[in-house]
N, C-alpha and C positions, 0 to 999 in steps of 0.2 A: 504494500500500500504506500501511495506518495504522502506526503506533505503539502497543504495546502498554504502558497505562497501569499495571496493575494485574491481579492476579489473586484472586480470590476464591474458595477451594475447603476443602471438609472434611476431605478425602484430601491432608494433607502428603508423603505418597510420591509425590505424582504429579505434585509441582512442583519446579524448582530455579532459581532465579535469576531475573535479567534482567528482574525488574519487583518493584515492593513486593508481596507475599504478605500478604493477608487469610486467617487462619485463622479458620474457625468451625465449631461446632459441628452444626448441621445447614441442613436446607435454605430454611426459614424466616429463621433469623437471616443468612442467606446471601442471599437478597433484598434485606433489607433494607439490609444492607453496600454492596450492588452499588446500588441506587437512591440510598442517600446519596453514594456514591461518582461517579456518574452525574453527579449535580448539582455538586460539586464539582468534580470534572475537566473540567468539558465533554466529556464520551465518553459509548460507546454501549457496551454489554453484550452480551455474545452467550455464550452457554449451551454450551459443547461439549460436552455431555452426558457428562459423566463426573464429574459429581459437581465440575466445574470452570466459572467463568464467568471471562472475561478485558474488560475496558475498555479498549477503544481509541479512540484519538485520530483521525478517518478524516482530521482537515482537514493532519495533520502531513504529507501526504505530498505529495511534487513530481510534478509534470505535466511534469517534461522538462528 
């Protein structure tokens, strides 16, 4: 399991805690957060369709 780096969403109701929160304004500048964010973190992006995208870290996790 990863590590959740970061959260990227428009809908502040629908996040609470437990990783830095990107607020933005819509889904464009919401990209582009998440691709800079990308690069910087070394993580990967995944979209949970709710108007929310989350960076995780896949390599933080133990094998055992």
């Amino acid at each position: 399991m990863g590590k959740i780096m970061a959260i990227v969403t428009a809908n502040r109701d629908q996040v609470a805690g437990g990783a830095p929160i990107f607020i933005v304004h819509n889904a464009e500048e919401q990209q582009k957060v998440a691709f800079k964010l990308e690069k910087i973190l070394d993580a990967s992006a995944h979209d949970l369709e709710n108007g929310t995208l989350i960076l995780v870290d896949h390599k933080s996790s133990s094998d055992g």
